[in-house]
PyMOL CGO cylinders between C-alpha atoms (Angstrom):
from pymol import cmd
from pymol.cgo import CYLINDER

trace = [
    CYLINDER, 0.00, 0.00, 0.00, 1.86, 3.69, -1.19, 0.3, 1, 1, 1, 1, 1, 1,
    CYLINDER, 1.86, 3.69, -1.19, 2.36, 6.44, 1.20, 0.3, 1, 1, 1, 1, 1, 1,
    CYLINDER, 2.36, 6.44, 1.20, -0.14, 9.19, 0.57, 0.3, 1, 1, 1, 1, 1, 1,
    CYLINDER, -0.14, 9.19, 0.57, 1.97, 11.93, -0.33, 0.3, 1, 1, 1, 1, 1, 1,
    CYLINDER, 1.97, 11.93, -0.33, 2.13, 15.17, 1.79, 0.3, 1, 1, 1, 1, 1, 1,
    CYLINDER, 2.13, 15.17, 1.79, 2.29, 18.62, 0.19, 0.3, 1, 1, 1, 1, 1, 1,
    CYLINDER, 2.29, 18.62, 0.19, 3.66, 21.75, 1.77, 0.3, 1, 1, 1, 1, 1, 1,
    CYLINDER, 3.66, 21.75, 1.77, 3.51, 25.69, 0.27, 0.3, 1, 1, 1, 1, 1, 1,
    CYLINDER, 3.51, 25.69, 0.27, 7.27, 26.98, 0.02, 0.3, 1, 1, 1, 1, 1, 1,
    CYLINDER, 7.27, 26.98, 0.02, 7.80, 30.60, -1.18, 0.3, 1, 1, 1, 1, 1, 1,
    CYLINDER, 7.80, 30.60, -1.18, 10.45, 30.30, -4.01, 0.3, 1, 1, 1, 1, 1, 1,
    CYLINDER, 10.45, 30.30, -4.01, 13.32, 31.96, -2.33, 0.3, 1, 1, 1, 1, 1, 1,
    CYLINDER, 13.32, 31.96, -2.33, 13.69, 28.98, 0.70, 0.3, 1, 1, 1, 1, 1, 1,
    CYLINDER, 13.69, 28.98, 0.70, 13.83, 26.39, -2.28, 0.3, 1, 1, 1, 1, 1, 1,
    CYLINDER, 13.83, 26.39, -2.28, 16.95, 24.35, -3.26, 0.3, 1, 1, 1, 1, 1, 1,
    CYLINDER, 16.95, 24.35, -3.26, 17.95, 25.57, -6.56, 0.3, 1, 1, 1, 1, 1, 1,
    CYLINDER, 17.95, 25.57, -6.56, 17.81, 22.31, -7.80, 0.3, 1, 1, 1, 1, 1, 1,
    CYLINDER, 17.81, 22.31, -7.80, 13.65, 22.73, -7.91, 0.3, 1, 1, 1, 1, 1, 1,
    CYLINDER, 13.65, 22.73, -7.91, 13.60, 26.12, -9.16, 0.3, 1, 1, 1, 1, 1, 1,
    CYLINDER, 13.60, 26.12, -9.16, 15.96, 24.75, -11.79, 0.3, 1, 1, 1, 1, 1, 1,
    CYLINDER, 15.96, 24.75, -11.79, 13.59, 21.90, -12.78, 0.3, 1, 1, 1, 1, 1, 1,
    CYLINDER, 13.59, 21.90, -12.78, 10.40, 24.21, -12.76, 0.3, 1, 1, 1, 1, 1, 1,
    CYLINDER, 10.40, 24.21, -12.76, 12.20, 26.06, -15.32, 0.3, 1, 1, 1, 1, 1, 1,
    CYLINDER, 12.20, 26.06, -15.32, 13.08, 23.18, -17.21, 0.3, 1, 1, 1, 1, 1, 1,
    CYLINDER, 13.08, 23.18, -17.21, 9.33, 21.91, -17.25, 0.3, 1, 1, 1, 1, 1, 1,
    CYLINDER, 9.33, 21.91, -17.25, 8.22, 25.26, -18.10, 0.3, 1, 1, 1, 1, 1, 1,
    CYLINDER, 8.22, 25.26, -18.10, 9.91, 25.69, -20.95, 0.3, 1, 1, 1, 1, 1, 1,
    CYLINDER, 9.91, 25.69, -20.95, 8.86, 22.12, -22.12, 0.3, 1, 1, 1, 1, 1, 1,
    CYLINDER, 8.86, 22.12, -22.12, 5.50, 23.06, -21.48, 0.3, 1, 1, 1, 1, 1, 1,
    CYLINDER, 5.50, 23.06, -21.48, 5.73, 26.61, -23.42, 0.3, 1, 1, 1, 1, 1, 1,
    CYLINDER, 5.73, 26.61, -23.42, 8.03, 25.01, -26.78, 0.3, 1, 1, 1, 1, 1, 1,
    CYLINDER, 8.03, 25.01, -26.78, 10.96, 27.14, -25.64, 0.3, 1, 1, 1, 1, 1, 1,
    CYLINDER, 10.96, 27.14, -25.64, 12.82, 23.91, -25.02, 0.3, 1, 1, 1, 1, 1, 1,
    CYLINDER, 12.82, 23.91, -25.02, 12.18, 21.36, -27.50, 0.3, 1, 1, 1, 1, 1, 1,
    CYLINDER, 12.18, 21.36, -27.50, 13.31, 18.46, -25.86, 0.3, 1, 1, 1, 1, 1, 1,
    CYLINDER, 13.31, 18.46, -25.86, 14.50, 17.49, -22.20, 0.3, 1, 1, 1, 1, 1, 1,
    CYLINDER, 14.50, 17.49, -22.20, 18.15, 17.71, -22.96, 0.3, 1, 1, 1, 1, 1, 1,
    CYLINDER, 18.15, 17.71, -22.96, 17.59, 21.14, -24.22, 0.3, 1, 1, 1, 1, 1, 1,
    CYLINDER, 17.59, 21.14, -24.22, 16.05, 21.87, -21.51, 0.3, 1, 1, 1, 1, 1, 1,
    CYLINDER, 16.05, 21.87, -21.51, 17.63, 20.64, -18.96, 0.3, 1, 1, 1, 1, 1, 1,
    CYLINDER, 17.63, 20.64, -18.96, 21.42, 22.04, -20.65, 0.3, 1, 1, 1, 1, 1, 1,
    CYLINDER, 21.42, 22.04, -20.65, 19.55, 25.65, -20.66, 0.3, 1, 1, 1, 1, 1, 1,
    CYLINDER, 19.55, 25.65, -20.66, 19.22, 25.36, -17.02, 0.3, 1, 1, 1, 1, 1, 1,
    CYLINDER, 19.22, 25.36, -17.02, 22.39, 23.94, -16.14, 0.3, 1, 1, 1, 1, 1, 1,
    CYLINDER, 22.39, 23.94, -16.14, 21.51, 20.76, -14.21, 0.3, 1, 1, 1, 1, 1, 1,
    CYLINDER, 21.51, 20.76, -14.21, 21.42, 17.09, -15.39, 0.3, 1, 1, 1, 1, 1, 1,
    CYLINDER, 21.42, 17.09, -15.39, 19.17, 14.90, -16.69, 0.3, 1, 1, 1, 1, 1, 1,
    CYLINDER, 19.17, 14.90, -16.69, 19.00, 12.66, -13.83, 0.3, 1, 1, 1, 1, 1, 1,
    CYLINDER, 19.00, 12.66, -13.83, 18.21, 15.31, -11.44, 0.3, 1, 1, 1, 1, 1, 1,
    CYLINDER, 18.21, 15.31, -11.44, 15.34, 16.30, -13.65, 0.3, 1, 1, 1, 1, 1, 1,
    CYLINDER, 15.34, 16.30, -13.65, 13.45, 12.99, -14.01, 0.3, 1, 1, 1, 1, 1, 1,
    CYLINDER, 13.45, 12.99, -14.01, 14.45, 12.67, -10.06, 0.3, 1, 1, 1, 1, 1, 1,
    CYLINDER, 14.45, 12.67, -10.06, 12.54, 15.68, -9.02, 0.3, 1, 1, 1, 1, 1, 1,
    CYLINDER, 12.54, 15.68, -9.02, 9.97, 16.57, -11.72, 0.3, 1, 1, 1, 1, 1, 1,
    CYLINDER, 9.97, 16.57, -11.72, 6.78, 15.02, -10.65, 0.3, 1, 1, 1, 1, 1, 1,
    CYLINDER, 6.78, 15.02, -10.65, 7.56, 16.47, -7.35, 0.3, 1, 1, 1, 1, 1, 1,
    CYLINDER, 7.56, 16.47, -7.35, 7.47, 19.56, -7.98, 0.3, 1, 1, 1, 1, 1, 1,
    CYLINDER, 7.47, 19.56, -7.98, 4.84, 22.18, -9.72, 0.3, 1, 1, 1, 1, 1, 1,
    CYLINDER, 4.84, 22.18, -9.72, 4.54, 25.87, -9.53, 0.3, 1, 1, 1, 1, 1, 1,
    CYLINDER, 4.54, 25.87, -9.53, 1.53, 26.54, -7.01, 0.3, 1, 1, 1, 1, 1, 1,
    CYLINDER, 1.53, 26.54, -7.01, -0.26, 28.39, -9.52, 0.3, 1, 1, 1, 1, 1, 1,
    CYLINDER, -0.26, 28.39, -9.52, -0.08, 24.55, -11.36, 0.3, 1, 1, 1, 1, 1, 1,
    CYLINDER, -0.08, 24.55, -11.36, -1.80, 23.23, -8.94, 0.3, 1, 1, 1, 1, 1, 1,
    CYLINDER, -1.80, 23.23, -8.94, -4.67, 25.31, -8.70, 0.3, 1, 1, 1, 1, 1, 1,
    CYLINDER, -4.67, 25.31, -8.70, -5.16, 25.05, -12.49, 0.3, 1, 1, 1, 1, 1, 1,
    CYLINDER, -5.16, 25.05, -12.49, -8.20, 23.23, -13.29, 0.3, 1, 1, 1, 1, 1, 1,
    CYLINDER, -8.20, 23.23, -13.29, -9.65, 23.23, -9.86, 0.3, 1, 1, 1, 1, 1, 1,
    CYLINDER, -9.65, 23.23, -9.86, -12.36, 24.91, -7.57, 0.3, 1, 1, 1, 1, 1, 1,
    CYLINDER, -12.36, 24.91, -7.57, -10.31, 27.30, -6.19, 0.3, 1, 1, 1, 1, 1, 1,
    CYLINDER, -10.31, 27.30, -6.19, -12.08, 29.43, -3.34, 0.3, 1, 1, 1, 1, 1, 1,
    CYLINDER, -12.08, 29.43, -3.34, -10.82, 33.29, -2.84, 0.3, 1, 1, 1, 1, 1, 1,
    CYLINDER, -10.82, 33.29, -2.84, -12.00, 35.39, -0.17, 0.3, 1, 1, 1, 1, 1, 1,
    CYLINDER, -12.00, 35.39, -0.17, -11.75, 39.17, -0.60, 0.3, 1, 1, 1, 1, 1, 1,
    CYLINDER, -11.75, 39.17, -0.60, -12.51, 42.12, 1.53, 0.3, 1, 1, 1, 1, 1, 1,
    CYLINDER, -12.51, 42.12, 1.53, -14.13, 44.90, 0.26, 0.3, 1, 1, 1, 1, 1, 1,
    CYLINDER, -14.13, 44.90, 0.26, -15.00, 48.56, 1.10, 0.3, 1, 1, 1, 1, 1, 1,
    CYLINDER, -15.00, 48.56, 1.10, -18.87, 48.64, 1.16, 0.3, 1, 1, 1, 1, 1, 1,
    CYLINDER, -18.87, 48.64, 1.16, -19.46, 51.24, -1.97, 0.3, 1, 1, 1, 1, 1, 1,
    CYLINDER, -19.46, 51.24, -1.97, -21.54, 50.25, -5.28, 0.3, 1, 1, 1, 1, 1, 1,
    CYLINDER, -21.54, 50.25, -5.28, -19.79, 48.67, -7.81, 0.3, 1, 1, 1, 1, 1, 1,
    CYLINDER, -19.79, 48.67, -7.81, -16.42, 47.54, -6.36, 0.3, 1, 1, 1, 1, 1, 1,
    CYLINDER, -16.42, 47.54, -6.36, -17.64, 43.59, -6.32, 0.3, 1, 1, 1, 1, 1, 1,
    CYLINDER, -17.64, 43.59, -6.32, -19.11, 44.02, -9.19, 0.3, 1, 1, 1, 1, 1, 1,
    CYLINDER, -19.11, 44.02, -9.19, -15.85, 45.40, -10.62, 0.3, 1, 1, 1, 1, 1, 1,
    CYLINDER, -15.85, 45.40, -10.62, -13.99, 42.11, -9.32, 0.3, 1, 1, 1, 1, 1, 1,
    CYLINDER, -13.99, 42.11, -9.32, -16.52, 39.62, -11.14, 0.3, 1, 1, 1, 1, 1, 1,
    CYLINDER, -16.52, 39.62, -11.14, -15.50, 41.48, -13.94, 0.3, 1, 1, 1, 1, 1, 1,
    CYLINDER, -15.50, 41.48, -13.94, -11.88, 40.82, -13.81, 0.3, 1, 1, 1, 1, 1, 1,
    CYLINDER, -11.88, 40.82, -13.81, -12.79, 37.09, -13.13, 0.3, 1, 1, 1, 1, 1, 1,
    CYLINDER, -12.79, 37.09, -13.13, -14.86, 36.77, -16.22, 0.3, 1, 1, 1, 1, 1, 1,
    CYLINDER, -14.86, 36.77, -16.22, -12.37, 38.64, -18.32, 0.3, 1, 1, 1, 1, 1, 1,
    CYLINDER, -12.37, 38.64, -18.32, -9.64, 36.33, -17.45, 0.3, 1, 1, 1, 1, 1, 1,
    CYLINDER, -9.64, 36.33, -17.45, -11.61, 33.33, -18.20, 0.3, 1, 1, 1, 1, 1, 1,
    CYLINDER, -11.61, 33.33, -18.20, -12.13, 31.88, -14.55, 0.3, 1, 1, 1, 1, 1, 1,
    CYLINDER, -12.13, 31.88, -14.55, -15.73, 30.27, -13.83, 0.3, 1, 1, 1, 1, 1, 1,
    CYLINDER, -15.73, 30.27, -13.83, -17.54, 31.56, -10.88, 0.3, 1, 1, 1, 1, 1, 1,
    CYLINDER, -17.54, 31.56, -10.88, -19.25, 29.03, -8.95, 0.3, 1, 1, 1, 1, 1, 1,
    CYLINDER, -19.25, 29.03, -8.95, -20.65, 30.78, -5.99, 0.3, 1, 1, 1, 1, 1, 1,
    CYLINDER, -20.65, 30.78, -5.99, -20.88, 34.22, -4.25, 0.3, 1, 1, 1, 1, 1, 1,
    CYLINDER, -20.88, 34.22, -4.25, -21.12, 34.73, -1.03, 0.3, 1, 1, 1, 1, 1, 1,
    CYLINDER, -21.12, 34.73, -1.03, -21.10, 37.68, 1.08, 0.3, 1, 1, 1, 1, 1, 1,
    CYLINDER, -21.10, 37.68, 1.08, -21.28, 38.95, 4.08, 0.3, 1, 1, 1, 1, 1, 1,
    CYLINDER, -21.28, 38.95, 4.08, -23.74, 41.62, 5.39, 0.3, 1, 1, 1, 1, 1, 1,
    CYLINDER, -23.74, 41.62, 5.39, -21.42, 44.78, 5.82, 0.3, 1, 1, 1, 1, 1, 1,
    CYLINDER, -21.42, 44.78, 5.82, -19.78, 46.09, 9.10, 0.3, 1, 1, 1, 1, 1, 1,
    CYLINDER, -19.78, 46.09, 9.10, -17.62, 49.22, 9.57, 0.3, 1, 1, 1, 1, 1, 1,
    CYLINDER, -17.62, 49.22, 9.57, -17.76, 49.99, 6.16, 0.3, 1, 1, 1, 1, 1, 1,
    CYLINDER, -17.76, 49.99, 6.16, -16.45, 46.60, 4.98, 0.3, 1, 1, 1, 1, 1, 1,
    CYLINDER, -16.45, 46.60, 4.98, -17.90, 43.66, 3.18, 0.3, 1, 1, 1, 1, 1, 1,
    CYLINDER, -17.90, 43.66, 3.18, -16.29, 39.70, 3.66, 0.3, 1, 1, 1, 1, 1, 1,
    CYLINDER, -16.29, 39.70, 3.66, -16.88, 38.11, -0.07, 0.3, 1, 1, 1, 1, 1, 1,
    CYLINDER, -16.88, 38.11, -0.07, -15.93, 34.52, -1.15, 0.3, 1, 1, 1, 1, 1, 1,
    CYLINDER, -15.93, 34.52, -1.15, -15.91, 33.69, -4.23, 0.3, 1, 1, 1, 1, 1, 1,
    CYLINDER, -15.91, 33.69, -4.23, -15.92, 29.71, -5.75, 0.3, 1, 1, 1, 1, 1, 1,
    CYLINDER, -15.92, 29.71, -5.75, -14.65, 29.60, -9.29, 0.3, 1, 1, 1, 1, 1, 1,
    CYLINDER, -14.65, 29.60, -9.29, -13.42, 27.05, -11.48, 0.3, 1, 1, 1, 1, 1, 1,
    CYLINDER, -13.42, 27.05, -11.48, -10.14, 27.73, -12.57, 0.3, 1, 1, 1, 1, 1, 1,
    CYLINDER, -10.14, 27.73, -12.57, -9.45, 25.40, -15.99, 0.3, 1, 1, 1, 1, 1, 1,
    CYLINDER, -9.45, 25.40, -15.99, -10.19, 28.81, -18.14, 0.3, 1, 1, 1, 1, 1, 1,
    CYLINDER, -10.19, 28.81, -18.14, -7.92, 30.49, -16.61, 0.3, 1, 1, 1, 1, 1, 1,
    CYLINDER, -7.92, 30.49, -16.61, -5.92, 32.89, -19.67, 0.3, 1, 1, 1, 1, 1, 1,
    CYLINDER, -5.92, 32.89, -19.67, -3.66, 34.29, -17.03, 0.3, 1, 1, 1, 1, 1, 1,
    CYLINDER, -3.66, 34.29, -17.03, -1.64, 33.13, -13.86, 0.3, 1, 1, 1, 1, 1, 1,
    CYLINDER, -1.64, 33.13, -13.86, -3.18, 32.99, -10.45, 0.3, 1, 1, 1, 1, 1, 1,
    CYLINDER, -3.18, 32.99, -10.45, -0.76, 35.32, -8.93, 0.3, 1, 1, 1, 1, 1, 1,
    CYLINDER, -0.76, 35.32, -8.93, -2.02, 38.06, -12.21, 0.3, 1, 1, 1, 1, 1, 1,
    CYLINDER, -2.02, 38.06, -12.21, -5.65, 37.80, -10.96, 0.3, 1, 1, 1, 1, 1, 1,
    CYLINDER, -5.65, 37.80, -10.96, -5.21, 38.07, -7.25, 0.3, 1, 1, 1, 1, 1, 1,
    CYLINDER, -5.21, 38.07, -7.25, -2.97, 40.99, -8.54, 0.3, 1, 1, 1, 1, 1, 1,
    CYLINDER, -2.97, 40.99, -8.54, -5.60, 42.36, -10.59, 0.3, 1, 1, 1, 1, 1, 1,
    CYLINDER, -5.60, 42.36, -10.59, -8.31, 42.32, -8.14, 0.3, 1, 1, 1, 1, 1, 1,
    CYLINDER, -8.31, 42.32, -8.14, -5.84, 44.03, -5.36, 0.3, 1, 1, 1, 1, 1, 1,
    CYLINDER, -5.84, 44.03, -5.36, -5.45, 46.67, -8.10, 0.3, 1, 1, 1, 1, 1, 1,
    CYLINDER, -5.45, 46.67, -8.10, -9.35, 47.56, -8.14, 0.3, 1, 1, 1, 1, 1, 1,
    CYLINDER, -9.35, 47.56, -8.14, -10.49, 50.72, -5.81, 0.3, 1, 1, 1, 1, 1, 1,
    CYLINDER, -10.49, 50.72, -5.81, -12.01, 49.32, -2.99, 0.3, 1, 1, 1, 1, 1, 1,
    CYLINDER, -12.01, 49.32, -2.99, -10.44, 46.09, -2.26, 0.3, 1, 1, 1, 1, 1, 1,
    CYLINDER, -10.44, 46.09, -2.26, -8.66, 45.98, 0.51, 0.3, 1, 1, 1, 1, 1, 1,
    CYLINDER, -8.66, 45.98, 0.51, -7.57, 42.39, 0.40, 0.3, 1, 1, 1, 1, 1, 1,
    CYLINDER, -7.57, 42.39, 0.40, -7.71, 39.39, -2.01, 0.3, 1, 1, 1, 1, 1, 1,
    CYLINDER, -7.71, 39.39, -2.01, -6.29, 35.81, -1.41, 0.3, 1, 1, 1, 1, 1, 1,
    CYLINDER, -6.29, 35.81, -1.41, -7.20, 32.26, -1.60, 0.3, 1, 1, 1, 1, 1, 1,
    CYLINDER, -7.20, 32.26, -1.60, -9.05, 30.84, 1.10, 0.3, 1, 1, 1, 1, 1, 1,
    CYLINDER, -9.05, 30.84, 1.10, -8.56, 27.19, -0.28, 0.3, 1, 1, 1, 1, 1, 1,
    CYLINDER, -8.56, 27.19, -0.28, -7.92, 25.17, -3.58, 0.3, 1, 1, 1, 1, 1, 1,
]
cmd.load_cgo(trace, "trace")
């Protein structure tokens, strides 16, 4: 019987370079800027070996939120139009809202979460939290769960 495998969020910087290396190397499989592994792998400067060792392990984060119910929750100033204004910069970017939910206001701020299917994604996960910060009125925007 296999071990269930754990999984644990590491910002980028705390990382061997060894993974960083191999995300690269996968990336640029995945985009056509590498044709093959070798190219790949010689771009990056790390061997072949260490790439097949490592690369099912590891996946950018935004990866693994692709393709799934991802659940954000955002807090927002209680003024017309600024949730509207963040459903719009989900269905611009292709994500799939499932559910709304929010809160009734207090002190001027409103708790929203937000279920969306994330498989339509045309941008990164990290450009949409991004763009939602950006909109007046939002005074916070992350994922709750994924």
């Amino acid at each position: 019987m296999g071990k269930t495998p754990s999984y644990f969020i590491v910002e980028a910087g705390a990382l061997p370079e060894i993974f960083l290396k191999v995300a690269e190397a996968k990336r640029m499989l995945e985009t056509g800027e590498a044709d093959t592994v070798n190219r790949a792998v010689q771009r990056v400067g790390i061997s072949r070996s260490a790439f097949y060792k490592y690369k099912d392990a590891v996946r950018p984060f935004n990866d693994m939120l692709h393709g799934r119910i991802v659940t954000f929750q955002i807090l927002l100033k209680d003024e017309p139009g600024v949730l509207s204004s963040v459903l719009n910069i989900f269905a611009l970017s292709g994500g799939n809202i499932l559910t709304i939910n929010q809160g009734i206001p207090a002190s001027g701020c409103a708790a929203v979460t937000i279920g969306a299917e994330t498989s339509g994604l045309e941008i990164s996960m990290e450009e949409l939290l991004a763009q939602a910060l950006r909109v007046e009125g939002v005074l916070r925007c992350e994922i709750l769960a994924g």
